[in-house]
NUTOR-557958 format. One record per residue: residue number from 1; residue in one letter; chain; x, y, z of N, C-alpha, C in turn. Coordinates in pm, 1 decimal. Atoms other than C-alpha are relative to their C-alpha. Layout:
N
[NUM a A [X Y Z] [X Y Z] [X Y Z]] ...
This chain:
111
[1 x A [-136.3 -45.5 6.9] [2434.0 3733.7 961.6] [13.9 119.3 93.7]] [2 x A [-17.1 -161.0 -104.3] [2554.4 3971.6 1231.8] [149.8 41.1 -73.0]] [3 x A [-108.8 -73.7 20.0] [2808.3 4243.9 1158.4] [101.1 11.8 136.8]] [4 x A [-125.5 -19.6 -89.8] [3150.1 4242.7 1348.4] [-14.7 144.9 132.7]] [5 x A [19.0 -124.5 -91.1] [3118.8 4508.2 1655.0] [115.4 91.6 -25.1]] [6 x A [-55.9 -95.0 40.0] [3461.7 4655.4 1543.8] [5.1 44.0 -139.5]] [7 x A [-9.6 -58.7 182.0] [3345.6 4743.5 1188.8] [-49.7 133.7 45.4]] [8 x A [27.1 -97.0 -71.8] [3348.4 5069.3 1203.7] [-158.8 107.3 -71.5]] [9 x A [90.2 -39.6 33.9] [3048.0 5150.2 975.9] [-156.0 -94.3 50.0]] [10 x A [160.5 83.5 -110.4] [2827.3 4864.9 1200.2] [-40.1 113.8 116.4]] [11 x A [29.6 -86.8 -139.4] [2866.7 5119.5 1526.8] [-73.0 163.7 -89.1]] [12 x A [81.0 -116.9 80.7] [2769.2 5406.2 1261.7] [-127.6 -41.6 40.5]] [13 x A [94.1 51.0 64.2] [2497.0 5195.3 1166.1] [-98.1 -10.8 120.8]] [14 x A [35.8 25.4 -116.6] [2404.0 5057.8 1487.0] [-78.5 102.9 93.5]] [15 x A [53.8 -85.4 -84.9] [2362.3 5391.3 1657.0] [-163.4 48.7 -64.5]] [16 x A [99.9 -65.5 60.1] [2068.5 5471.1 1427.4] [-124.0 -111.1 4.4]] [17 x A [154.3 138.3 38.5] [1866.2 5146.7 1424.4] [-4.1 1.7 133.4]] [18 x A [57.4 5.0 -130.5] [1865.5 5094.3 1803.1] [94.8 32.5 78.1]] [19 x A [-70.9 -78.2 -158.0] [1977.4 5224.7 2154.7] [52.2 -185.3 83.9]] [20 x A [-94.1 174.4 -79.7] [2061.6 4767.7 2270.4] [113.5 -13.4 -31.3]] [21 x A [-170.7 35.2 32.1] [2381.0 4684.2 2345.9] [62.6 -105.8 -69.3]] [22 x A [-47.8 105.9 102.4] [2368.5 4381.9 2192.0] [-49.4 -37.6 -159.6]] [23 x A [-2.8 7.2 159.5] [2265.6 4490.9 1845.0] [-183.6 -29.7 2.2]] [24 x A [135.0 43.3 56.9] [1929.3 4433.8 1662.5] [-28.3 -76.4 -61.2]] [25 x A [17.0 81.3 69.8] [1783.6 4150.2 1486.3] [-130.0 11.0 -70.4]] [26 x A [81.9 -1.2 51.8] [1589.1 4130.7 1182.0] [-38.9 -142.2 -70.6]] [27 x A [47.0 150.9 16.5] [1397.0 3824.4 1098.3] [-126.8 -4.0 -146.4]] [28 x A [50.1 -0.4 148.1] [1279.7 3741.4 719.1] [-82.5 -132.6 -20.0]] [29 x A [77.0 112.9 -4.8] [1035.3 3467.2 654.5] [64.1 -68.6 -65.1]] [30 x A [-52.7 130.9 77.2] [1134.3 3123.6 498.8] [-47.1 49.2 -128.8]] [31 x A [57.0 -53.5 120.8] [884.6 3259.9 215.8] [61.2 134.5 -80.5]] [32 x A [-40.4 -127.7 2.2] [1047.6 3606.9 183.0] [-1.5 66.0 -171.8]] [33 x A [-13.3 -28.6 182.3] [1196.7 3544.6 -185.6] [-120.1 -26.1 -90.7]] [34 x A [118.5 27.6 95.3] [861.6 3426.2 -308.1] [-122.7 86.2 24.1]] [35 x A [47.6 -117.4 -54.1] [717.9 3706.3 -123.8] [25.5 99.7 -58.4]] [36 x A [-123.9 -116.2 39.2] [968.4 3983.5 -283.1] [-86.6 -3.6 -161.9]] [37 x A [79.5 11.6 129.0] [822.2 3777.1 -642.2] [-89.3 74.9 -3.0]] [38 x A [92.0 15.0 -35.3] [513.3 3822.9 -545.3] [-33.6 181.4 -36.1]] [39 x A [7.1 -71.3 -14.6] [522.0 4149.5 -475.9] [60.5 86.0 -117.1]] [40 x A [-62.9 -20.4 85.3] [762.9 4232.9 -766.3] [-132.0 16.6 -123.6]] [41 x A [65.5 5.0 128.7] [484.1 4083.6 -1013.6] [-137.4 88.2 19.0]] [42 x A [95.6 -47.9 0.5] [208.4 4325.9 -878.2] [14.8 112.4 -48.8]] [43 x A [-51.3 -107.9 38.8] [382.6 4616.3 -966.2] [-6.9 24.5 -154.5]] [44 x A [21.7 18.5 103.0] [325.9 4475.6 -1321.0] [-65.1 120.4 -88.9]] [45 x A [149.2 -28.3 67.5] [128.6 4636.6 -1603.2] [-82.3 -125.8 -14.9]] [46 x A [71.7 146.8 3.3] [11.1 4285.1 -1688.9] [-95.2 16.2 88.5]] [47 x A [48.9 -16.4 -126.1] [-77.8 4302.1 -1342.9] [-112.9 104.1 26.1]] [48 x A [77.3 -113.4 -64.4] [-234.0 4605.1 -1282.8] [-155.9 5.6 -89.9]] [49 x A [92.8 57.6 120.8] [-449.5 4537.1 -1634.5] [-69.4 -146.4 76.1]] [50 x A [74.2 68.4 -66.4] [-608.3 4236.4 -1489.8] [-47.6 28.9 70.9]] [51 x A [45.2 -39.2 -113.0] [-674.8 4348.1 -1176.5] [-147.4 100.0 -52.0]] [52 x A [62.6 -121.0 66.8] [-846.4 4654.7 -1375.2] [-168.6 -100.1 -79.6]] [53 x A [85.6 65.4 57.4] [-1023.3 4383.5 -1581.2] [-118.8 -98.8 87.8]] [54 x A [-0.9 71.3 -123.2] [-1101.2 4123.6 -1292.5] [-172.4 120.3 82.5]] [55 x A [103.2 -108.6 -109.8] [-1315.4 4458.5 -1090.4] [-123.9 -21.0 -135.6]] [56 x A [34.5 -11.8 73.1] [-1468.5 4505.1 -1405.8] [-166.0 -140.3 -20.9]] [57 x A [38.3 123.5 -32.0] [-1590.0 4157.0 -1489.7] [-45.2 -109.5 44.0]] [58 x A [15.0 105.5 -64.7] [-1563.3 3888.1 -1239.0] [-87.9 69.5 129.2]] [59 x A [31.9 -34.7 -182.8] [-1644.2 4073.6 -876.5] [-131.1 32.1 -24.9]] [60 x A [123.0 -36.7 13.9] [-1972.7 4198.3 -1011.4] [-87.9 -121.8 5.5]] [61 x A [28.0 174.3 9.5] [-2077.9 3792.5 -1081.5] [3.4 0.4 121.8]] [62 x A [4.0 29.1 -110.9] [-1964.1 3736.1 -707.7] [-83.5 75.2 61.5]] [63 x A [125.5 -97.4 -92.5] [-2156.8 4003.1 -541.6] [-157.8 -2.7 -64.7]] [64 x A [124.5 62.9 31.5] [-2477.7 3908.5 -732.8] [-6.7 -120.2 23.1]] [65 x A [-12.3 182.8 -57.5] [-2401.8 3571.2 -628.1] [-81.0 -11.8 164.5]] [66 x A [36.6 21.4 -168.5] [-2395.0 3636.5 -273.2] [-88.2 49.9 62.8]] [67 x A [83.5 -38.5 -13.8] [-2655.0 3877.6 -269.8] [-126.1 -87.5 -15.7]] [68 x A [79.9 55.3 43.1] [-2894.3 3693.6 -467.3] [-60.5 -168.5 3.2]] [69 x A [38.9 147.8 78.8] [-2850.8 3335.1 -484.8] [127.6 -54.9 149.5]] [70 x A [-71.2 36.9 -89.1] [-2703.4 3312.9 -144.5] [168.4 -84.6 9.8]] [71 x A [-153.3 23.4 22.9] [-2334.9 3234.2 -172.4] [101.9 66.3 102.3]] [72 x A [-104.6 0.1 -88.8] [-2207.2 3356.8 161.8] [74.8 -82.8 20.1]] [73 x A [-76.2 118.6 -49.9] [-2132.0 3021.1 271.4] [-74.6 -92.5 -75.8]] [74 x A [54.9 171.8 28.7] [-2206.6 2684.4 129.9] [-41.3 -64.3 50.2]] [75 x A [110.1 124.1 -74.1] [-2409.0 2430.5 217.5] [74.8 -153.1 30.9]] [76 x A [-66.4 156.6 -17.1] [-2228.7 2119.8 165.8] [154.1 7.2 -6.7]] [77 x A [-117.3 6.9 -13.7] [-1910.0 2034.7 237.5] [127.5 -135.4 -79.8]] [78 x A [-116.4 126.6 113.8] [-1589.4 1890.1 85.4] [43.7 87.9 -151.7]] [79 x A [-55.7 -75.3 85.6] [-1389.2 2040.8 -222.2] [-69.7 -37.7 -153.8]] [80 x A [49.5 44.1 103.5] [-1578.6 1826.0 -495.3] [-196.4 86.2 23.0]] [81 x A [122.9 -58.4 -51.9] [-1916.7 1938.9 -301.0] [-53.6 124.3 -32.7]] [82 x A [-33.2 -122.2 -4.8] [-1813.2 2265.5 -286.3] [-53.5 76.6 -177.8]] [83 x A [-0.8 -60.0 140.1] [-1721.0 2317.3 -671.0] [-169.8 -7.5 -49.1]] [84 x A [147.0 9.8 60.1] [-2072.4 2133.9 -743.9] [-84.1 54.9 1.9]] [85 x A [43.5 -88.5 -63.6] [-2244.3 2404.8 -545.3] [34.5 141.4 -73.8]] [86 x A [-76.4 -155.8 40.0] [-2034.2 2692.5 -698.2] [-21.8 -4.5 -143.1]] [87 x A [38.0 33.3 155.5] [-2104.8 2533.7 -1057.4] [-199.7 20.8 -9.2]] [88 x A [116.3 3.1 29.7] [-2478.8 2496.5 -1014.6] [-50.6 158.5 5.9]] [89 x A [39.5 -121.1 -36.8] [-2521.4 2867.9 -868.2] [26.6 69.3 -129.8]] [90 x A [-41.1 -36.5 107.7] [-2343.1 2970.4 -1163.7] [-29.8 10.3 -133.8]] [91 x A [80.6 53.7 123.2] [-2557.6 2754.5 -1428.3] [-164.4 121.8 32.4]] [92 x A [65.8 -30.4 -50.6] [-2839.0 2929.2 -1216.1] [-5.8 189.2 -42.7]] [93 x A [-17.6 -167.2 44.7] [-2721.4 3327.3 -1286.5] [-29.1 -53.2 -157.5]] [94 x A [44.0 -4.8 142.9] [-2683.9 3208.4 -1670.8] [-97.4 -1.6 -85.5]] [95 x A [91.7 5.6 46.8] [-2999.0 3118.2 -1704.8] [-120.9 108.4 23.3]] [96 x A [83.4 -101.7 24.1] [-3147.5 3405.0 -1586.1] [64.0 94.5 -74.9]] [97 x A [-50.0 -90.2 90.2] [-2922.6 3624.0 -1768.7] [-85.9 -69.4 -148.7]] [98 x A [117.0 99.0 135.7] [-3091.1 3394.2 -2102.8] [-96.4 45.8 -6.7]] [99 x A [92.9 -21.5 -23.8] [-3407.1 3443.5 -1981.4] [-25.4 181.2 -26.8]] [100 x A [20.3 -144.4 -12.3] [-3371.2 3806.4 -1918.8] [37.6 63.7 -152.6]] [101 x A [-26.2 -56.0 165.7] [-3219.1 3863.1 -2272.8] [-94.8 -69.0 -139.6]] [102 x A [82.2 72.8 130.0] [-3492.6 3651.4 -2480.8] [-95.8 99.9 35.6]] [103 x A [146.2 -62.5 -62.3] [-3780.1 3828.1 -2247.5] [44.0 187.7 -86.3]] [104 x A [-38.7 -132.9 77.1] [-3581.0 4179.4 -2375.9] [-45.7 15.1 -118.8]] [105 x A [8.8 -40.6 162.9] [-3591.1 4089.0 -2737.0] [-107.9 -79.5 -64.6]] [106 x A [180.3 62.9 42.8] [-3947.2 3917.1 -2748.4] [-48.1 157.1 44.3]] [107 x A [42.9 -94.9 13.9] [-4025.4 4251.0 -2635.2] [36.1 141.2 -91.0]] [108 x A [-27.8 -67.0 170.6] [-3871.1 4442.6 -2927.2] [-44.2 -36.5 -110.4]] [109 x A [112.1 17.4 138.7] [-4025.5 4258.4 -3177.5] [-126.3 46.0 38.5]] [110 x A [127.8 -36.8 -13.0] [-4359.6 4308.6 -3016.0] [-59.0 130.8 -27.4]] [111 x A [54.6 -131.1 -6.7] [-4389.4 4652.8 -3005.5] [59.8 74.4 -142.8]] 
């Protein structure tokens, strides 16, 4: 939408956004309003609480992942491949977490 050149609060307006004679154009993505959401729902508490929880939680799993049990990149390819890969690594941490918590409390009874 362009504004009329004799409105007289466009030439206000005008003088402050740019020095072209033929006006300025601002260009909004096709996405914009789901963008605006988007952006709306981060501002959340909901939001901000997950996120909070999420650091907490999940990212610690990934970075022992990728450290440990190699999970930069995948090996096999394809989205079924993929998951099968991202599931086994996963079965793979649990069981040493298991391991590591029986080996703990076989060593509390012992002593």
């Amino acid at each position: 939408m362009k504004a009329m050149a004799s409105d007289h609060t466009y030439r206000q307006v005008k003088a402050k956004c740019t020095d072209s004679k033929s006006g300025r154009y601002i260009f909004r993505s096709f996405f914009q309003e789901h963008l605006d959401r988007a952006d709306a729902y981060q501002q959340t508490e909901n939001y901000q609480k997950a996120i909070r929880k999420r650091s907490v939680w999940v990212e610690p799993l990934f970075g022992e992942a990728k450290q440990f049990h190699r999970l930069r990149k995948f090996r096999l390819r394809g989205l079924v491949k993929v998951n099968i890969e991202g599931v086994l690594i996963a079965i793979g941490q649990n069981i040493k977490r298991l391991m590591k918590k029986r080996a703990d409390n076989a060593a509390i009874h012992c002593h």
